[in-house]
C-alpha positions, 0 to 999 in steps of 0.5 A: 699638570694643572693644578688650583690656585685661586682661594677665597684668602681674606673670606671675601667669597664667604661674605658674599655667601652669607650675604644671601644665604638667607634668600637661597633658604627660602628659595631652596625651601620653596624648591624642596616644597615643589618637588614633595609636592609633584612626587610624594603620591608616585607609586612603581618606580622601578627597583633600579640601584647603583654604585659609586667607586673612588678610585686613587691613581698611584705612581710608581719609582721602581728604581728608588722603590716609592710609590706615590699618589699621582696627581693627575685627575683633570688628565684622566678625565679629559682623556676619558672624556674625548670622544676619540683618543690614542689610548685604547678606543675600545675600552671605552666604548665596548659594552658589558658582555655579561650584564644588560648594560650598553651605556659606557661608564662616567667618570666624575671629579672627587677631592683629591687630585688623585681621585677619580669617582666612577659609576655605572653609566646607568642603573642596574635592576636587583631584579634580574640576575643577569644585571647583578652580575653584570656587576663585577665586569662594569667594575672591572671595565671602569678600572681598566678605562682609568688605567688605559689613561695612565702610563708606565709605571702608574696605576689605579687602586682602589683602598680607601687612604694611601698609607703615607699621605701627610707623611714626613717626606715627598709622597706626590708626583710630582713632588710638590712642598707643604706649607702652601697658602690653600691648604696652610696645612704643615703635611698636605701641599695645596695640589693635593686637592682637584681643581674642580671648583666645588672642592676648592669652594667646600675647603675654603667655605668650611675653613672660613665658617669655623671662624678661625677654629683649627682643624685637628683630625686626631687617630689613634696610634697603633701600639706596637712592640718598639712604638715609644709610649706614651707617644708625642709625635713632635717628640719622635720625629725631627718636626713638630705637629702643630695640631698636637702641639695646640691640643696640649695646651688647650688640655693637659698634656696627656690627652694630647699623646698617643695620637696621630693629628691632621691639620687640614679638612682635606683629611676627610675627603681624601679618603675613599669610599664605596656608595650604594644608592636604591630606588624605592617604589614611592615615597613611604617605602623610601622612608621604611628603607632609610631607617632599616639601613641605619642600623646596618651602617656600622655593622656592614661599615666594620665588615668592610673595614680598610683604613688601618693608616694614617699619615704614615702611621699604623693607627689603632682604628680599622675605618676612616667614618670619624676622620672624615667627620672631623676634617669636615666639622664646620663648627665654629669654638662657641657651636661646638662648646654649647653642640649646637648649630645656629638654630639648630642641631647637634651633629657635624655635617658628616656623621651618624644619621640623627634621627629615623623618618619614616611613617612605619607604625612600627617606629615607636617614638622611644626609638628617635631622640628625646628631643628632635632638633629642627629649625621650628620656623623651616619645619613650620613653614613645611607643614602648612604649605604642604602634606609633609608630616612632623618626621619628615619636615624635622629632617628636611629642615635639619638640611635647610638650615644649614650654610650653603658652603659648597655654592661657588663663586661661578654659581653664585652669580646667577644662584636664582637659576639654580637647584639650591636645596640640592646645593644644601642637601649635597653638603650634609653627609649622614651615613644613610642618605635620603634622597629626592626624585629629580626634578625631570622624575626619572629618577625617583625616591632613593637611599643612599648607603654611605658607611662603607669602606672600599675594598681592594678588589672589585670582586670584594666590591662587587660583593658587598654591593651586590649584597646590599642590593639584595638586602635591601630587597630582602627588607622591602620583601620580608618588611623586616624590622630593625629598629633600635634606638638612634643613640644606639646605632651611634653608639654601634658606629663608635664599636665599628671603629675599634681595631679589628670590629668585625670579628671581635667587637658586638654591636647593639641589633634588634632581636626580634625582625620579623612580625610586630612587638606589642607597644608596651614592650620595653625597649630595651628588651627589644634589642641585645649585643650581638656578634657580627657572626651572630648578625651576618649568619645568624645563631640557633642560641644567642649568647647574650640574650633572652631570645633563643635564636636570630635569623641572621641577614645573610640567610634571610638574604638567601632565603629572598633569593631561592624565593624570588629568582627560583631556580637559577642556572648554576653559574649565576647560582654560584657568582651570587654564592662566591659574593655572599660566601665573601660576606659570610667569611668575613662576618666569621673571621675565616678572611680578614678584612682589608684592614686586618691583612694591611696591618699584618702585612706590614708588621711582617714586612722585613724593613718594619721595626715594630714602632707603628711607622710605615716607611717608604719602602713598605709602603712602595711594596704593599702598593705593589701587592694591591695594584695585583690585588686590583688588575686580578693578578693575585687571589684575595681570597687565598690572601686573605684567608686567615689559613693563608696567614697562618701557613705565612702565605697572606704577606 
């Protein structure tokens, strides 16, 4: 195994970086202005969309019952891309029986030296029922290609953060010490990231950004019946934590307990995720559609909670979305003390998305920030050398006047060839993307929805990315209207961290989504707190408002459904129905998120003593359930039925 070892040590790199980070803005800023330029007036495109999986690879010591994240990226992927190989030929170049697909799959790099990112291989059409169900067979076939790859005793998951990592103890194979020049993380050992050098690059160029400002990742901890309280990790256990222990004395002592802490930006992107990206029909409609998915994103984010873990731990949060956020904030001590961003913002690189963009009628300005931060020199120079409006000129320079961390060292000696606002735009992660035509058109404007959690199986993927397929189908179809005001989508994106959001917690929605509200209607009268039942699946009688009754998504979604594909052959009526009934029951609590039913499993595991800790052994067994869970050995929906709970069947 191979794995990285050169690292910008005294910031060197980041100097030449900064050196011309000015120039590759101009440059970047002239690219965007050529791209809007050629594409802002392309009209029917077609609805094309696609998904994006991060898959963990897992090794399992059977006879010493652990298991293991396997640190064996680059020898997937080199396997998988050889023409011809030893392991299962077929796999690879077999086609998907049931869908419209005859391109193979791709597999890319992600962060971590376990992960593998898979797409695809070409876009489906959300408007074929045979492509939609082509779904599930693509998602199995990319499971089954990275697994033929693998070999006894190894697997591929799909869960969003292995349990242990950062644990006291080995939790890698092979077994590699912490405490290493790259990562100077006390938990993580460098061989924990990908060898690949955008990677590398983004960790050292965030690290060297901060200008000295440690990384501190903190989560809540579970409190169970046995946890000690108030708990103080460096109290608990034979080591000390470093990012706690820096906490305390930054603040009282007591904002530092009954946290869990990561030391490393590698504790963001270590976790995995489910992408879904569509393609609008031109310009404006991709605008509409970014700003009716922000809105959904924390409510569709709790629905797919599966991050109940951290560093070992049982932690008091469902989703991974603010770890993330934090492990990859590059503000340094003063930006973050004055929440800015030199020259502008106010938000960290991964975060709720800052502001709506679209040229709707029906976004009223109360809806967007009082005061819209944008770099007025970039957004200047966007409106006079184009027909790019005051919205969309705001947005594009809140990306242009960001650092170009992830410019590595390879690119940087002939950056002038490059696409250098691609370089800025992939290093800002908002929860809802928006994204440009390619440089050759063949891909058109599209919106990238980012919140969602992956799920440990790929019919619960399947799922929920056929869902969001459709939904936003049905929004462009019903021009359905979402808006609330932006803080409080970010308000909704902290209630869909709470444990257990999806059945308990109430998210701020918009009451009234089809037709128009007069103008001088106020606001707050045009949105209630609703419960996730009450969005998904809709209600004749709302209980905390003074409209009577809400459509819900799911039978809008329906409704879009009968009336676009009409009658459909009754085993395709039934997939689509298996898929949204999956939605349905989770939106009601009748099956349990991924989250939900990791945490009970633990706590009903024989070994766990009720302190919040996931040991090795009920660790190595809940990975076991989910490599059956992943190869479709076990059903997830008799699992995580709460009846199966109940009757004690679900652990």
């Amino acid at each position: 195994m191979e794995f990285r070892t050169n690292q910008d040590e005294n910031g060197s790199h980041w100097a030449e970086v900064m050196s011309v980070a000015e120039h590759i803005r101009r440059r970047a800023i002239q690219q965007l202005l050529d791209l809007f330029e050629k594409y802002k007036d392309i009209d029917g495109y077609p609805p094309l969309w696609g998904d994006e999986i991060e898959y963990q690879l897992l090794a399992y010591d059977d006879s010493n019952q652990r298991a293991n994240l396997l640190l064996k990226q680059k020898e997937v992927l080199n396997t998988l891309e050889r023409p011809h190989r030893d392991v299962n030929v077929a796999c690879q170049t077999a086609t998907v029986s049931s869908g419209d697909q005859t391109t193979a799959p791709e597999f890319q790099p992600e962060f971590g030296s376990f992960m593998v990112e898979a797409t695809p291989g070409e876009p489906y059409d959300s408007s074929s029922i045979k492509s939609l169900l082509s779904v599930e067979p693509n998602m199995r076939k990319r499971r089954r290609m990275i697994q033929a790859c693998l070999g006894p005793g190894e697997a591929v998951v799909t869960m969003p953060g292995f349990p242990r990592l950062g644990a006291p103890g080995l939790y890698t194979e092979p077994a590699l010490p912490t405490h290493g020049l790259l990562l100077r993380s006390q938990f993580l050992p460098d061989g924990l990231i990908s060898t690949h050098e955008r990677y590398g690059t983004i960790h050292d160029n965030i690290d060297a950004r901060r200008g000295g400002r440690p990384c501190k990742v903190k989560i809540p901890i579970y409190r169970d019946k046995n946890t000690p309280w108030p708990w103080k990790e460096s109290l608990q256990f034979p080591h000390q934590n470093h990012a706690q222990e820096d906490d305390a004395r930054q603040h009282h002592d007591s904002a530092a307990e009954n946290f869990i802490y990561g030391d490393s930006m590698a504790f963001g992107p270590s976790f995995c995720g489910l992408q879904v990206t569509t393609q609008a029909r031109n310009l404006r409609e991709a605008r509409y559609l970014h700003d009716q998915l922000c809105p959904l994103g924390p409510v569709i984010m709790a629905l797919s909670a599966a991050s109940p873990f951290f560093r070992g731990f049982l932690t008091d949060t469902d989703v991974r979305w603010n770890q993330a956020a934090t492990a990859v904030d590059d503000r340094t001590t003063n930006e973050l003390r004055s929440n800015t961003i030199k020259p502008f913002g106010s938000q960290a690189r991964w975060s709720s998305t800052a502001m709506y963009i679209s040229d709707d009628p029906r976004l009223r300005p109360v809806y967007n920030p009082p005061e819209i931060k944008a770099d007025s020199e970039i957004k200047r120079c966007l409106q006079q050398n184009s027909s790019m409006d005051a919205l969309l000129a705001s947005h594009y320079a809140n990306i242009l006047t960001r650092d170009p961390i992830a410019l590595t060292k390879n690119e940087l000696r002939s950056y002038e060839s490059l696409d250098l606002f691609e370089i800025l735009h992939s290093a800002v992660w908002p929860h809802v993307d928006f994204k440009l035509p390619s440089k050759d058109g063949a891909a058109g404007w599209r919106v990238e929805f980012r919140p969602l959690e992956v799920q440990l199986t790929d019919l619960e993927n399947a799922a929920f990315a056929v869902f969001m397929a459709l939904l936003a189908r049905t929004i462009q179809h019903y021009d359905l209207n979402f808006y609330i005001p932006i803080e409080k989508v970010a308000e909704n994106m902290e209630r869909a961290h709470t444990r257990n959001a999806a059945p308990e917690q109430k998210f701020f929605f918009r009451l009234q989504v089809e037709g128009t509200t007069p103008d001088d209607e106020n606001p707050e009268a045009e949105y209630a707190l609703m419960t996730m039942a009450e969005i998904i699946n809709g209600s004749p009688s709302l209980q905390d408002s003074h409209v009577q009754s809400f459509p819900g998504l799911l039978p809008l979604v329906q409704s879009y459904v009968l009336e676009v594909f009409g009658n459909v052959p009754d085993e395709a009526r039934q997939r689509i129905d298996k898929y949204l009934d999956i939605i349905r029951r989770r939106a009601t609590g009748e099956m349990l998120t991924p989250a939900s039913w990791m945490r009970l499993f633990v706590q009903r595991h024989p070994d766990y003593r009720q302190d919040s800790v996931v040991s090795e052994r009920v660790c190595y067994d809940l990975m076991k359930v989910v490599r059956g869970l992943g190869e479709g050995s076990i059903d997830p929906a008799q699992l995580f039925s709460v009846d199966a709970q109940v009757e004690g069947k679900g652990s």
